[in-house]
DSSP file (Angstrom, degrees, kcal/mol; ACC not computed):
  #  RESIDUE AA STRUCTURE BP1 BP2  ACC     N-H-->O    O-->H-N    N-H-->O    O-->H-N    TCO  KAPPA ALPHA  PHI   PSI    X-CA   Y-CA   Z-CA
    1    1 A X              0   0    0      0, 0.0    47,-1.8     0, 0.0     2,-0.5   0.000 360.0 360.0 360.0 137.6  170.7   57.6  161.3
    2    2 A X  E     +AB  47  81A   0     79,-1.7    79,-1.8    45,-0.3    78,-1.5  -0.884 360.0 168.9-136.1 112.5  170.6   60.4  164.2
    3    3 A X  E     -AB  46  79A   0     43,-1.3    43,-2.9    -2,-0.5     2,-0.5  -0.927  41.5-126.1-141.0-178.1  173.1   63.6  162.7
    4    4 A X  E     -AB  45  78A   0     74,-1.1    73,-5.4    -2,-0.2    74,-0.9  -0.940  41.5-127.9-130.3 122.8  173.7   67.0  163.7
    5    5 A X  E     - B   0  76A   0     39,-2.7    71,-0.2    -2,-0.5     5,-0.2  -0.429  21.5 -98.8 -80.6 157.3  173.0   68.9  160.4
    6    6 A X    >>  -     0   0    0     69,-2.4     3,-2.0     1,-0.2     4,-0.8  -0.445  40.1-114.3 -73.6 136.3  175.5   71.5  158.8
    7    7 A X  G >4 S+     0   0    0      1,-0.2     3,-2.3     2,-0.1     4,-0.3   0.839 109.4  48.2  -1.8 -75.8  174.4   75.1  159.8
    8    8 A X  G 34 S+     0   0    0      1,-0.2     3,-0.3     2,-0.1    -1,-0.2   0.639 110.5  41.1 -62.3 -13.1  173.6   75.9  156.4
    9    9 A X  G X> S+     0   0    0     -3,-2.0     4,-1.8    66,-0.2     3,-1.5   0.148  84.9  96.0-111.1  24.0  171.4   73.2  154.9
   10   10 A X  T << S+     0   0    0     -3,-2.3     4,-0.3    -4,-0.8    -1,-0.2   0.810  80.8  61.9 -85.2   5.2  169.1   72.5  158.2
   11   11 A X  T 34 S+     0   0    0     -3,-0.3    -1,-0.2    -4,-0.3     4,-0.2   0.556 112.1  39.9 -80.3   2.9  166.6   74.8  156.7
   12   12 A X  T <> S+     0   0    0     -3,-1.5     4,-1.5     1,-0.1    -2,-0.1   0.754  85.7  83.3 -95.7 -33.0  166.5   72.3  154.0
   13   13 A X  H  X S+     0   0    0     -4,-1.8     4,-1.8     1,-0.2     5,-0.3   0.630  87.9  55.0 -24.9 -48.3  166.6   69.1  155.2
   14   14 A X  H  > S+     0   0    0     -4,-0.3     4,-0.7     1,-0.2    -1,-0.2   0.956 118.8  45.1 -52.9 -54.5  162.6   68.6  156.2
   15   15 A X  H  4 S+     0   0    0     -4,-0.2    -2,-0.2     1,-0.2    -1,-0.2   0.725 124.0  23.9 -52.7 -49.5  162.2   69.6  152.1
   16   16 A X  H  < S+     0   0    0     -4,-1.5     4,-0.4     2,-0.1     3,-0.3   0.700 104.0  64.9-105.5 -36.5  164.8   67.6  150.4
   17   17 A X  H >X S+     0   0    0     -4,-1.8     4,-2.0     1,-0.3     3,-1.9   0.874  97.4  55.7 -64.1 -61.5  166.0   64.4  152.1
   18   18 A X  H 3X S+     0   0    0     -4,-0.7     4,-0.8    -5,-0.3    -1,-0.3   0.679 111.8  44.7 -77.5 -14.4  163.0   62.5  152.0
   19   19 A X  H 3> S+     0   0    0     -3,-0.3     4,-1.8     2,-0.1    -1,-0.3   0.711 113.0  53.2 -78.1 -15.3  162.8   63.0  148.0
   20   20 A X  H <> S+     0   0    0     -3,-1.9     4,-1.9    -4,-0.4    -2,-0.2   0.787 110.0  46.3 -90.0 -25.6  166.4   62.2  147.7
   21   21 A X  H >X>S+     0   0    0     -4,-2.0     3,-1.1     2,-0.2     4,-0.7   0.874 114.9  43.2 -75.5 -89.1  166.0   59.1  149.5
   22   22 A X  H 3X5S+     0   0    0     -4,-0.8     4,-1.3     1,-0.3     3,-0.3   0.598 106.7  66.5 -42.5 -21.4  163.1   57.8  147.8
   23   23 A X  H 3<5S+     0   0    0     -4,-1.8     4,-0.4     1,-0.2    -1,-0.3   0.962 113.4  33.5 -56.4 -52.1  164.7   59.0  144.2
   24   24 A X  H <<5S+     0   0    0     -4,-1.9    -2,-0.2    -3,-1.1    -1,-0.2   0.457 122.4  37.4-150.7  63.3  167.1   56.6  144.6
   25   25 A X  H ><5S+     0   0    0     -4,-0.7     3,-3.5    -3,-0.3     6,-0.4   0.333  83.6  98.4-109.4  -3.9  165.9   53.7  146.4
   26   26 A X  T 3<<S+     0   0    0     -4,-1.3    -3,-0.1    -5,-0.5    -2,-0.1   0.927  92.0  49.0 -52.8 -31.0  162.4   53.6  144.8
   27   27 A X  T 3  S+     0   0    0     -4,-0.4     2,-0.8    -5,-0.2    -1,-0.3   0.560  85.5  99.9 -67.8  -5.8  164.0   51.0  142.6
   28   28 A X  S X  S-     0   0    0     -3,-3.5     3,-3.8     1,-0.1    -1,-0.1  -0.719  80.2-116.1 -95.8  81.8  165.4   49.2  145.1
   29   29 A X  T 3  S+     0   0    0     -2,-0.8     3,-0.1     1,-0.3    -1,-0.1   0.218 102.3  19.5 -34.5 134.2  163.2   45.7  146.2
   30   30 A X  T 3  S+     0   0    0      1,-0.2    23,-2.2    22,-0.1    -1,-0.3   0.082  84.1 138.4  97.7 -55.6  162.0   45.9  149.5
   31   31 A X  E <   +C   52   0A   0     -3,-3.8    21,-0.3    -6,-0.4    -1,-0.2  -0.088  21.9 172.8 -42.0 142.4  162.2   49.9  150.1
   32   32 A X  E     -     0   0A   0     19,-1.5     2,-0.4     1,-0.4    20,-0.2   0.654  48.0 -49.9-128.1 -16.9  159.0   50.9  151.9
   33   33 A X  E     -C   51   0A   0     18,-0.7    18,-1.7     2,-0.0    -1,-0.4  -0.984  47.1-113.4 158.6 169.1  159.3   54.5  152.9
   34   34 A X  E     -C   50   0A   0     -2,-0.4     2,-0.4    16,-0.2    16,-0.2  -0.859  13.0-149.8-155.6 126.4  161.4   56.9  154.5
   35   35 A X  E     -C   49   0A   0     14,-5.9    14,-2.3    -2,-0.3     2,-0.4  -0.745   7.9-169.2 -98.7 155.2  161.0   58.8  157.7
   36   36 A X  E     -C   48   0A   0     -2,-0.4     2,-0.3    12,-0.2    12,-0.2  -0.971  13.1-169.9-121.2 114.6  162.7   62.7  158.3
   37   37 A X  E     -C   47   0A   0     10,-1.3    10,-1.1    -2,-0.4     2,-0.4  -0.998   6.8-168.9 -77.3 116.1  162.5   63.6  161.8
   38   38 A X  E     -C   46   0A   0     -2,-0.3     8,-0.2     8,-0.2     5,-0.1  -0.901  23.3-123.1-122.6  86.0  163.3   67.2  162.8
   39   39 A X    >   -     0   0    0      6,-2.5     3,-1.2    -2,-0.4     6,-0.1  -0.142   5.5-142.5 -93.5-172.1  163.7   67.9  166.4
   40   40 A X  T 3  S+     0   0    0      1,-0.3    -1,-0.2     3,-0.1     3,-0.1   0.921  93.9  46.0 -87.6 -24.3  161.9   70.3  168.5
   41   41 A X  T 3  S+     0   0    0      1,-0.2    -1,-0.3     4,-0.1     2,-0.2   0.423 124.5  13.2 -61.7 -15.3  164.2   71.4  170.4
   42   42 A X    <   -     0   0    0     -3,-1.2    -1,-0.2     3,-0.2    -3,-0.1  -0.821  68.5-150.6-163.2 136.0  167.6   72.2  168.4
   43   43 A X  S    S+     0   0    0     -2,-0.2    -3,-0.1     1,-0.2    -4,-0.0   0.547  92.6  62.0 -93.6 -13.4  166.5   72.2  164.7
   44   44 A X  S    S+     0   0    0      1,-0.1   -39,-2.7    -6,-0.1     2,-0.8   0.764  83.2 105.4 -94.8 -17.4  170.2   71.0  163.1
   45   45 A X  E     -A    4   0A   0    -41,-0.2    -6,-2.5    -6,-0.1   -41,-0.2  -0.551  60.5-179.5 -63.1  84.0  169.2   67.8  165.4
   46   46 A X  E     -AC   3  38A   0    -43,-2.9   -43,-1.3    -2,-0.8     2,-0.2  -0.337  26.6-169.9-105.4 169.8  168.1   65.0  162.6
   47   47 A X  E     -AC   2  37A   0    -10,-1.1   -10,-1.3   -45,-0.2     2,-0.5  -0.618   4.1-165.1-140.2  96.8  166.9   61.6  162.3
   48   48 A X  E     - C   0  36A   0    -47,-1.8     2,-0.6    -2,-0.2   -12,-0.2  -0.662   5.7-175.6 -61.6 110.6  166.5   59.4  159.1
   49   49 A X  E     - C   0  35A   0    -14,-2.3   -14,-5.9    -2,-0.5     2,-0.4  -0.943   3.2-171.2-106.6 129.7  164.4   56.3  159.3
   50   50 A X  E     - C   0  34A   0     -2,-0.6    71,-1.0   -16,-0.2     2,-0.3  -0.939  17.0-141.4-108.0 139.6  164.5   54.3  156.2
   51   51 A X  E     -DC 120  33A   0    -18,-1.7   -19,-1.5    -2,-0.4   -18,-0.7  -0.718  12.9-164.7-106.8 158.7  161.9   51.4  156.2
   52   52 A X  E     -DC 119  31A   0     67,-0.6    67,-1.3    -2,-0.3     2,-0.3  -0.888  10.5-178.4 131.6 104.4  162.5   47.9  154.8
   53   53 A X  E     +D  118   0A   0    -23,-2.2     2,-0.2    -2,-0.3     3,-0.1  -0.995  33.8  48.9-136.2 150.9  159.7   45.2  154.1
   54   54 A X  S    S-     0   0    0     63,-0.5     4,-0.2    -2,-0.3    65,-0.1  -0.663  98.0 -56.9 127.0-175.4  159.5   41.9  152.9
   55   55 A X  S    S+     0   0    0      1,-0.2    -1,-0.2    -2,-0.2     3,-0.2   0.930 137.4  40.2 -86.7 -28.0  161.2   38.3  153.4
   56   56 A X  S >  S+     0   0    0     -3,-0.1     3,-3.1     1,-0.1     4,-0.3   0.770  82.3 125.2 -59.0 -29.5  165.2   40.1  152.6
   57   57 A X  G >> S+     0   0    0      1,-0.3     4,-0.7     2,-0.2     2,-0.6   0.317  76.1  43.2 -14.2 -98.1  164.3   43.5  154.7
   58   58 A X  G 34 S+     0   0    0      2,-0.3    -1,-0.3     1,-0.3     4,-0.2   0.271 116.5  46.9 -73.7  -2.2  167.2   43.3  156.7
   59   59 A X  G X> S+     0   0    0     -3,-3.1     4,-3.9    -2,-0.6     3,-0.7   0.856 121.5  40.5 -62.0 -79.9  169.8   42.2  153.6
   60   60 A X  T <4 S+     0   0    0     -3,-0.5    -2,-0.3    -4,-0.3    -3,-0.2   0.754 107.8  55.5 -55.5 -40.7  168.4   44.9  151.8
   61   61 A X  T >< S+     0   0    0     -4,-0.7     3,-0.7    -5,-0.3    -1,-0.3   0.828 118.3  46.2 -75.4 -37.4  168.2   47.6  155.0
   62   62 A X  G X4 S+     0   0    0     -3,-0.7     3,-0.6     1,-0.3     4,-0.3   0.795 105.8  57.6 -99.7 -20.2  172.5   46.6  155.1
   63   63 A X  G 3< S+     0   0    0     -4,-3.9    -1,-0.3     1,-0.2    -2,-0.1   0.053 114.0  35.1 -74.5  39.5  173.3   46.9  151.6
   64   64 A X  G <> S+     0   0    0     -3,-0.7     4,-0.8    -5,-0.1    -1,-0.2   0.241  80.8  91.6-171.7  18.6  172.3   49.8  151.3
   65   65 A X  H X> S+     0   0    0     -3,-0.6     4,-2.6     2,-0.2     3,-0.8   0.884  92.1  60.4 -90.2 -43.5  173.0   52.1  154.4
   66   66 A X  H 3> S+     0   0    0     -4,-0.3     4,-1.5     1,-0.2     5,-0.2   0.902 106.5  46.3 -36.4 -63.7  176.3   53.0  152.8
   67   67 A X  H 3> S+     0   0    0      1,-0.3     4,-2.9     2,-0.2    -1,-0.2   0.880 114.1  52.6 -46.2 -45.8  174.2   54.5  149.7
   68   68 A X  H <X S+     0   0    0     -3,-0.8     4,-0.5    -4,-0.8    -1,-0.3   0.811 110.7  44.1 -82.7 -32.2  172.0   56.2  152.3
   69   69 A X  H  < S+     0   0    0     -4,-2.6    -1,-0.3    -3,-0.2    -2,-0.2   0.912 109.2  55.3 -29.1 -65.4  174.7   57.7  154.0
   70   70 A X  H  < S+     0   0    0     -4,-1.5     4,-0.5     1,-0.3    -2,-0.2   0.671 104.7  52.7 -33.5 -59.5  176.3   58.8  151.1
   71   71 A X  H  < S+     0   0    0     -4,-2.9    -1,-0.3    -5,-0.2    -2,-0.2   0.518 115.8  41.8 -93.2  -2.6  173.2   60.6  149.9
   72   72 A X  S >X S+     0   0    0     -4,-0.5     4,-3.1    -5,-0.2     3,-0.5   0.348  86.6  97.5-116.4  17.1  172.9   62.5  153.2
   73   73 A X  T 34 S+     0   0    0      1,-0.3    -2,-0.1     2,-0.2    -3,-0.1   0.913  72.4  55.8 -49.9 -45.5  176.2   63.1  153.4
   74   74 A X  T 34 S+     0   0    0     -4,-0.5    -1,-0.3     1,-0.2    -2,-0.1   0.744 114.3  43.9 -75.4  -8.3  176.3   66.7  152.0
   75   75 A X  T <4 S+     0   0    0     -3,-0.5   -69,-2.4   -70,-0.1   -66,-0.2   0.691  92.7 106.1 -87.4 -25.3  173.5   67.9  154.9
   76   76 A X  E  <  +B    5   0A   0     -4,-3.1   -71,-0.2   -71,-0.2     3,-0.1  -0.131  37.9 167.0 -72.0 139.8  175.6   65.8  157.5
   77   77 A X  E    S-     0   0A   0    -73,-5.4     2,-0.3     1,-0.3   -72,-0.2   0.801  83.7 -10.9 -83.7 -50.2  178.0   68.4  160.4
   78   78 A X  E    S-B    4   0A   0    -74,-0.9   -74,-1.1     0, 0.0     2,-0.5  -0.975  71.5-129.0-165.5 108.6  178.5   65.3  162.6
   79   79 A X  E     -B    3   0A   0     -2,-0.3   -76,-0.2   -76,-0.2     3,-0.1  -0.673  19.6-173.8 -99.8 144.9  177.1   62.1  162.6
   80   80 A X  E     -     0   0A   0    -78,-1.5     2,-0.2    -2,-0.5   -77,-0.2   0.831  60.4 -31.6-102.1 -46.6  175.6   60.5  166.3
   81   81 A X  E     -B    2   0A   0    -79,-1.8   -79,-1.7     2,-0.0     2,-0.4  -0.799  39.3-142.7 176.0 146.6  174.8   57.4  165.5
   82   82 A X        +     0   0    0    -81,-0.3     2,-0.2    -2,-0.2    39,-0.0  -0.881  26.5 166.9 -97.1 135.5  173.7   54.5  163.3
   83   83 A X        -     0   0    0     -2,-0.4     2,-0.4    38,-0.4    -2,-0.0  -0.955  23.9-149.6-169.7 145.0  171.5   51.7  164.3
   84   84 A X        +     0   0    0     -2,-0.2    37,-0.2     2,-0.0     2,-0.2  -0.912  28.2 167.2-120.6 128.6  169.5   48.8  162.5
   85   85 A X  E     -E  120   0A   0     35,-1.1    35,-0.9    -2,-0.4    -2,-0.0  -0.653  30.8-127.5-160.9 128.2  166.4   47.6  164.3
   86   86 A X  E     -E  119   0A   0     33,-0.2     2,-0.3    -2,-0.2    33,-0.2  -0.432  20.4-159.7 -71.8 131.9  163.2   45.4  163.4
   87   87 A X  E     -E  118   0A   0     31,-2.7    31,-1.0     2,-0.1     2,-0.3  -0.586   4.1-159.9 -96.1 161.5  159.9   46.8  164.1
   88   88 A X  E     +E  117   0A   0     -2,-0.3     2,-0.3    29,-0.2    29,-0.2  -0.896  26.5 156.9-136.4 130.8  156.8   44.5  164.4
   89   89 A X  E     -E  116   0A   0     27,-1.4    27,-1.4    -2,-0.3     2,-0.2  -0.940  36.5-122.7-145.9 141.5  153.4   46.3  163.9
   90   90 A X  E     -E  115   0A   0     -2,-0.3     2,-0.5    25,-0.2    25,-0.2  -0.496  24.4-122.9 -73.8 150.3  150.0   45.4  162.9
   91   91 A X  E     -     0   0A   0     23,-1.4    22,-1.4    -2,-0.2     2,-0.3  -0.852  36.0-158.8 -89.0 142.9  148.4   46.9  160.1
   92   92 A X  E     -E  112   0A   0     -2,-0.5    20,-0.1    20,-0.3    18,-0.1  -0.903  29.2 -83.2-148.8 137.8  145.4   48.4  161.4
   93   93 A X        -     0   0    0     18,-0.8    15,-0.1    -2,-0.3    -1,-0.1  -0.070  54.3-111.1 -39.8 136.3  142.0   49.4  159.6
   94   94 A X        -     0   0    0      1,-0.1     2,-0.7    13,-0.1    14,-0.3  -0.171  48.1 -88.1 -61.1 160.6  142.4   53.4  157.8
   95   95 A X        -     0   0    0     12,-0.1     2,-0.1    15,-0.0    12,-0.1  -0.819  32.2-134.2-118.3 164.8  140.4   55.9  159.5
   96   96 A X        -     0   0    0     -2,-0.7    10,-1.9    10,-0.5     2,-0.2  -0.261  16.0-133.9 -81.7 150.6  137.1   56.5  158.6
   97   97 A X        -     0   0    0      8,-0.2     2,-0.4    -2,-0.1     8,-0.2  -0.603  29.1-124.2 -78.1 148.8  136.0   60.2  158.2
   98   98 A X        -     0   0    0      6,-0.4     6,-0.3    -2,-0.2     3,-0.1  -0.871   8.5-142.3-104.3 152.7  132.6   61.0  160.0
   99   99 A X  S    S+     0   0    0     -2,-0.4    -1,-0.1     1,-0.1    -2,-0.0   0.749  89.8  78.6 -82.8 -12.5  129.9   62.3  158.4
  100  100 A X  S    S+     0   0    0      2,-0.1     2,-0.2     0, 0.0    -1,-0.1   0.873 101.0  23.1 -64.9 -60.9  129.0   64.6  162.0
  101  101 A X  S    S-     0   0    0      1,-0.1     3,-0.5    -3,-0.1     2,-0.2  -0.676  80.1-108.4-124.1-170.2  131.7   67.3  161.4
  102  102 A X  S    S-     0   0    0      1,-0.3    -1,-0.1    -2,-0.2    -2,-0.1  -0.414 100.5  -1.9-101.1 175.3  133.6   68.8  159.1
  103  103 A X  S    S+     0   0    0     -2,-0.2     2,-0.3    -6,-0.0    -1,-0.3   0.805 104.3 121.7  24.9  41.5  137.5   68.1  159.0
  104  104 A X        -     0   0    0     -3,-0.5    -6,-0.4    -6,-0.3     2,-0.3  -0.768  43.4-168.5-114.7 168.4  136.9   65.8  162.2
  105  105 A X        -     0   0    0     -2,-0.3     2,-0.3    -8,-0.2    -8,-0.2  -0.887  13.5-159.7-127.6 163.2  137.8   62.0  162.2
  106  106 A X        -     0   0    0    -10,-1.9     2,-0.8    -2,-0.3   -10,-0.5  -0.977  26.5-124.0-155.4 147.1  137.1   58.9  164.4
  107  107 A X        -     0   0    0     -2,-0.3     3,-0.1   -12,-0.1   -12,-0.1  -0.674  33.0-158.7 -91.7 140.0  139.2   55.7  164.4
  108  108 A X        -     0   0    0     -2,-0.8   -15,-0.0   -14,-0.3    -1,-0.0  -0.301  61.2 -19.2 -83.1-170.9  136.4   52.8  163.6
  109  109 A X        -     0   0    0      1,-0.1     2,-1.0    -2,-0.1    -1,-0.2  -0.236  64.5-150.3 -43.4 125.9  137.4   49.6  164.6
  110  110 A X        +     0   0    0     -3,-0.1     2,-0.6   -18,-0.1    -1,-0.1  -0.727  33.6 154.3-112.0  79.2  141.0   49.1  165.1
  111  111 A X        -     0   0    0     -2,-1.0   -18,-0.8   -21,-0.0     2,-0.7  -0.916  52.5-108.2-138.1 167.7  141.8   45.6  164.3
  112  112 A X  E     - E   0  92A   0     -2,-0.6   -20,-0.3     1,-0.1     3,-0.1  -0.504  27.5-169.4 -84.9 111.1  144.7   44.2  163.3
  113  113 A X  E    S-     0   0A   0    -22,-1.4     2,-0.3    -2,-0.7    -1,-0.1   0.996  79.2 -24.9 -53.4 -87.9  144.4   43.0  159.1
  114  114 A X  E    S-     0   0A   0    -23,-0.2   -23,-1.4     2,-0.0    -1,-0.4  -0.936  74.1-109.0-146.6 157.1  147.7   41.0  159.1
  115  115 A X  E     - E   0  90A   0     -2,-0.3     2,-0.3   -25,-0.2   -25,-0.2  -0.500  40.0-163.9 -96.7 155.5  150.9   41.4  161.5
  116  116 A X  E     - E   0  89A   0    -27,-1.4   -27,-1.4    -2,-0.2     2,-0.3  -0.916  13.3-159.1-148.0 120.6  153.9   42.9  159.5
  117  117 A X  E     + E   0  88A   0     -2,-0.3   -63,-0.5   -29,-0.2     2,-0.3  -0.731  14.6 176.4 -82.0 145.4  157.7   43.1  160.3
  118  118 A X  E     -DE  53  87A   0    -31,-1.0   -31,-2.7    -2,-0.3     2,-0.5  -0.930  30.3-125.8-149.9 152.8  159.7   45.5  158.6
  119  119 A X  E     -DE  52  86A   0    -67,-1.3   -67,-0.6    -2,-0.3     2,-0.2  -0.797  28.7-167.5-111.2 113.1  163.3   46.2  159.2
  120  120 A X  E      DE  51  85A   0    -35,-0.9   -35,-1.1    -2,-0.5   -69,-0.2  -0.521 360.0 360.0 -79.1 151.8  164.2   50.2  160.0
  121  121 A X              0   0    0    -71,-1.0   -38,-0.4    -2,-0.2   -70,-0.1   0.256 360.0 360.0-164.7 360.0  167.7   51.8  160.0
């Protein structure tokens, strides 16, 4: 969901949303995660991605956009748009820290474990 946040709460949004979602979907079969994007350009300018895995993902990603609305409802000015869409990514190896510097990393081999769909909205 893409909204235009109310004046007062867009200094909150970053803070709050993404606990409020995961409070109370963690129960919810299938929730995988939840993204808050902030943009850089006009700060009341938001984006929620809620992520959806497993063989229901996209049952479960459409019962439950109402709820997820709902529960950003009191940040929302004006809402832009809603959209459902399936992602396909590989899951790809962590990366490894190097021992060379300090706080530095280096991706090791980047191959793909097992392919995974999950369903976004």
């Amino acid at each position: 969901m893409e909204f235009v946040a109310k004046p007062q709460e867009a200094h909150r949004v970053q803070a709050t949303i993404p606990a409020a979602v995961a409070g109370a979907l963690k129960e919810v079969s299938g929730f995988a995660g939840c993204l808050v994007m902030i943009s850089d350009q006009e700060a009341r300018l938001v984006t929620v991605v809620t992520l959806w895995a497993g063989e229901d993902r996209r049952k479960r990603c459409g019962e439950n956009a109402r709820w997820v609305h709902a529960l950003l409802a009191p940040y929302l000015d004006r809402c832009l748009r809603v959209q459902t869409m399936v992602a396909h990514l590989p899951v790809l190896v962590a990366i490894q820290p190097e021992g060379s510097g300090a706080g530095e990393c280096s991706m090791g081999q980047q191959l793909p474990l097992k392919d995974e769909s999950v369903c976004a909205a």
